[in-house]
C-alpha positions in Angstrom: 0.0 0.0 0.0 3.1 2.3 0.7 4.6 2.0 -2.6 1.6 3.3 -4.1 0.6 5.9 -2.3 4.2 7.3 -3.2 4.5 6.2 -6.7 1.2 7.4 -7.6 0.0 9.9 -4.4 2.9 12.6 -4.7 3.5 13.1 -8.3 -0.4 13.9 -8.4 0.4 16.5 -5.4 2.7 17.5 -7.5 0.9 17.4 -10.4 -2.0 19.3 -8.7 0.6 22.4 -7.3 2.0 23.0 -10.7 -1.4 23.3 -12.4 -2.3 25.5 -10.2 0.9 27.3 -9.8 0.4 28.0 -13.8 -2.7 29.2 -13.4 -1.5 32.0 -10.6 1.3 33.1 -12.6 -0.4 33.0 -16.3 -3.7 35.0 -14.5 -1.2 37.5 -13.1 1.1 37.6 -16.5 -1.7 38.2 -18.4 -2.9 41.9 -16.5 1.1 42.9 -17.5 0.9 44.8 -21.2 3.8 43.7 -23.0 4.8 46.3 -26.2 4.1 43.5 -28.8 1.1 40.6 -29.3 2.6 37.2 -28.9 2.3 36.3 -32.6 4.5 39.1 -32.8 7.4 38.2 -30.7 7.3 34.6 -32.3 7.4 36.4 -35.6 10.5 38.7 -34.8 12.1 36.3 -33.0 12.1 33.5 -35.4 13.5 35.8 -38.4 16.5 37.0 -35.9 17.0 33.5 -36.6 16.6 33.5 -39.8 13.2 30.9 -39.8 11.3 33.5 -42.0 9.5 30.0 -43.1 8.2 29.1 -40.2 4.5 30.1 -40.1 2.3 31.4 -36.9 -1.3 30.0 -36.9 -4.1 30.7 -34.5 -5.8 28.2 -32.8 -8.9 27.6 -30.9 -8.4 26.5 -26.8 -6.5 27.9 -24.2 -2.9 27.0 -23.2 -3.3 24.9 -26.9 -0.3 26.0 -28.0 2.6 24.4 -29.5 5.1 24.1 -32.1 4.8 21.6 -34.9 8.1 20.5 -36.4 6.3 18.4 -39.2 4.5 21.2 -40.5 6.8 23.7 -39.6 4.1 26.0 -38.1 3.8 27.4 -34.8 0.2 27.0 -33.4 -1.3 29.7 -30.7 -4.2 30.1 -29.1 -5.7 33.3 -29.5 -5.4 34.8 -26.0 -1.7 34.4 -27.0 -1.3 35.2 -30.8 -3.4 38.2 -30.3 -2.4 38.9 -26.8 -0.6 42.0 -25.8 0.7 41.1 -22.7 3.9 39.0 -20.8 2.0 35.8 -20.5 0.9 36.0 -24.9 4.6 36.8 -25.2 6.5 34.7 -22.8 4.5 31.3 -24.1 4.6 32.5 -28.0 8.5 32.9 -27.8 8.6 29.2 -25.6 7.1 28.2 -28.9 9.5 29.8 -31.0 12.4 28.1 -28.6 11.1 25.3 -30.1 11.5 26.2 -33.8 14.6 27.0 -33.2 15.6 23.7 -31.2 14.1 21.8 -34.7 16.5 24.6 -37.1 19.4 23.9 -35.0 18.9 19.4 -34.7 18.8 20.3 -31.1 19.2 16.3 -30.1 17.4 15.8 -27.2 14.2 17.4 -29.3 15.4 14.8 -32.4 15.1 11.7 -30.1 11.6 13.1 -28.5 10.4 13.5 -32.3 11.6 9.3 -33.1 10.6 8.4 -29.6 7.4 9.9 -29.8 5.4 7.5 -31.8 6.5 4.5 -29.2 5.3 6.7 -26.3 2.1 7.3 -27.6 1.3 3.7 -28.4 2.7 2.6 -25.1 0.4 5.0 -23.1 -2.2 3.9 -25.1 -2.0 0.5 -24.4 0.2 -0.5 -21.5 -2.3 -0.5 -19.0 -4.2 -2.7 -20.9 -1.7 -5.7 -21.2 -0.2 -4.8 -17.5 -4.4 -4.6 -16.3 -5.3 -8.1 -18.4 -1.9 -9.6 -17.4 -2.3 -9.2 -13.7 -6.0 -10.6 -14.1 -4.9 -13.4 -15.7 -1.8 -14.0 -14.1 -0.2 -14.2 -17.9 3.4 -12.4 -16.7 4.5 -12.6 -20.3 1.7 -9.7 -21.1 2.3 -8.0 -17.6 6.1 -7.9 -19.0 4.9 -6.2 -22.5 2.8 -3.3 -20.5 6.4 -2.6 -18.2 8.3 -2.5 -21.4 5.8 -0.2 -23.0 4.9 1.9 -20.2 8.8 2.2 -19.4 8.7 3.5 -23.0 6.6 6.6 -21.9 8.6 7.4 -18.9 11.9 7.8 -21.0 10.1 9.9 -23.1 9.5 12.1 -20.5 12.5 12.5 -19.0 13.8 13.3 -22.7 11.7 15.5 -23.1 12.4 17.5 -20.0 15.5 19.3 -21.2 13.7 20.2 -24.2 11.0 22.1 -22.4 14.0 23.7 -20.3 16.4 24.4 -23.4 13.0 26.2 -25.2 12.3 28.3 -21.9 16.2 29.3 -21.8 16.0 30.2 -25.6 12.8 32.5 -24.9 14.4 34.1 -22.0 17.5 34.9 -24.2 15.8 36.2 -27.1 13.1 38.3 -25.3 15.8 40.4 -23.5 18.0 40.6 -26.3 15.8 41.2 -28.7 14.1 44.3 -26.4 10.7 42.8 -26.6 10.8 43.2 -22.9 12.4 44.9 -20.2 14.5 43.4 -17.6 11.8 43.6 -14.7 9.3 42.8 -17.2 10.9 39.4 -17.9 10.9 38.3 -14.2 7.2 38.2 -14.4 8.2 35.8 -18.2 10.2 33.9 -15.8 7.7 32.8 -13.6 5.1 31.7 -16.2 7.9 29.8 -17.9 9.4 28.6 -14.6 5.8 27.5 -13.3 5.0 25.7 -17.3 8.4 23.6 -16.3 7.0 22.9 -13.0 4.7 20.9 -14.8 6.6 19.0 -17.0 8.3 17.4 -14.1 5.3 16.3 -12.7 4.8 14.6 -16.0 8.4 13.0 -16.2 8.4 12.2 -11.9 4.9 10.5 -12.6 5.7 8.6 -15.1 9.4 7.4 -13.6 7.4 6.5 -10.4 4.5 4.5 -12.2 6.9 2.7 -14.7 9.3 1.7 -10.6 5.7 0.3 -9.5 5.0 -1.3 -12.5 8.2 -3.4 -12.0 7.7 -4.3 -8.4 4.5 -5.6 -9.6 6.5 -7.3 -12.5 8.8 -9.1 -9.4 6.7 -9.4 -7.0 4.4 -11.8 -9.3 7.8 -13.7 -10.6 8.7 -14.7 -6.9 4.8 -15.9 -6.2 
């Protein structure tokens, strides 16, 4: 009962402070004008880096957005492409980090982009061969769901200097750029900072899952 409540009771905690931790510091970024909208700032700063082909798209939803390095477009949502204020601009040039990363073969970003496919399918259906495999007592099957679900959590912990490389780049290019000023970009800092916050969440929830999946895995070889 321990192992559980640790494996799966504090990354929620955690999960739980960061979401709200977001939502603090993105309500409070978004009262702070900022000089430019945050398709702006993606715009400038992704020809200073000479990526005049990436395109800026809005998007319906909230928090939506993203960076998509098939298509080559940067995706907002339209509190932050038409957004005049430090939260629009700090999460449009996170996006632009990204376009960047892709530019440059940034290689953690390279091996999130192969390992992505895996992940997906592994989340998708791990818990089904570790939920059928544990009913049934087949440990072949419970193996299968570790394997895949130990997929996922590498994943995440790939993709957590990613998210922190993006963040750095935004930080960087804001401020040298003169989008915003140097106390402006404290108030950046915390949106990005609190964004992170979430991704470790992610990555310690899906590390601590993947350790409990394998004591499970063990414990049924010894019975």
């Amino acid at each position: 009962m321990l192992p559980m409540l640790i494996c799966f009771g504090v990354p929620l905690l955690l999960a739980i402070y960061a979401q709200g931790l977001v939502k603090i510091r993105y309500a409070k970024a978004k009262q702070q004008p900022a000089s430019i909208t945050g398709a702006a700032a993606a715009r400038q700063i992704l020809d200073s880096a000479g990526l005049q082909h990436v395109e800026i798209e809005m998007i319906s939803g909230q928090l939506s957005d993203h960076y998509d390095p098939r298509a080559k477009v940067i995706r907002l949502s339209q509190d932050v492409y038409q957004g005049r204020t430090l939260a629009a601009v700090g999460i449009a040039a996170h996006e632009a980090g990204h376009a960047i990363q892709d530019a440059k073969n940034y290689l953690p970003l390279v091996m999130t982009q192969l390992a992505w496919p895996l992940a997906a399918f592994g989340s998708n259906f791990s818990f089904i061969l570790l939920f059928i495999g544990a009913l049934m007592h087949i440990m072949g099957l419970v193996l299968a769901g570790v394997i895949l679900f130990g997929i996922v959590a590498l994943y995440q912990i790939i993709n957590l200097p990613v998210e922190f490389n993006a963040s750095n780049r935004a930080k960087q290019q804001l401020s040298s750029l003169g989008i915003v000023n140097n106390s402006d970009l404290a108030c950046v800092r915390g949106v990005l900072g609190a964004a992170a916050l979430t991704y470790v969440a992610a990555m310690l929830t899906a590390l601590l899952q993947f350790l409990y999946y394998l004591m499970i895995f063990f414990g049924g070889n010894r019975e």
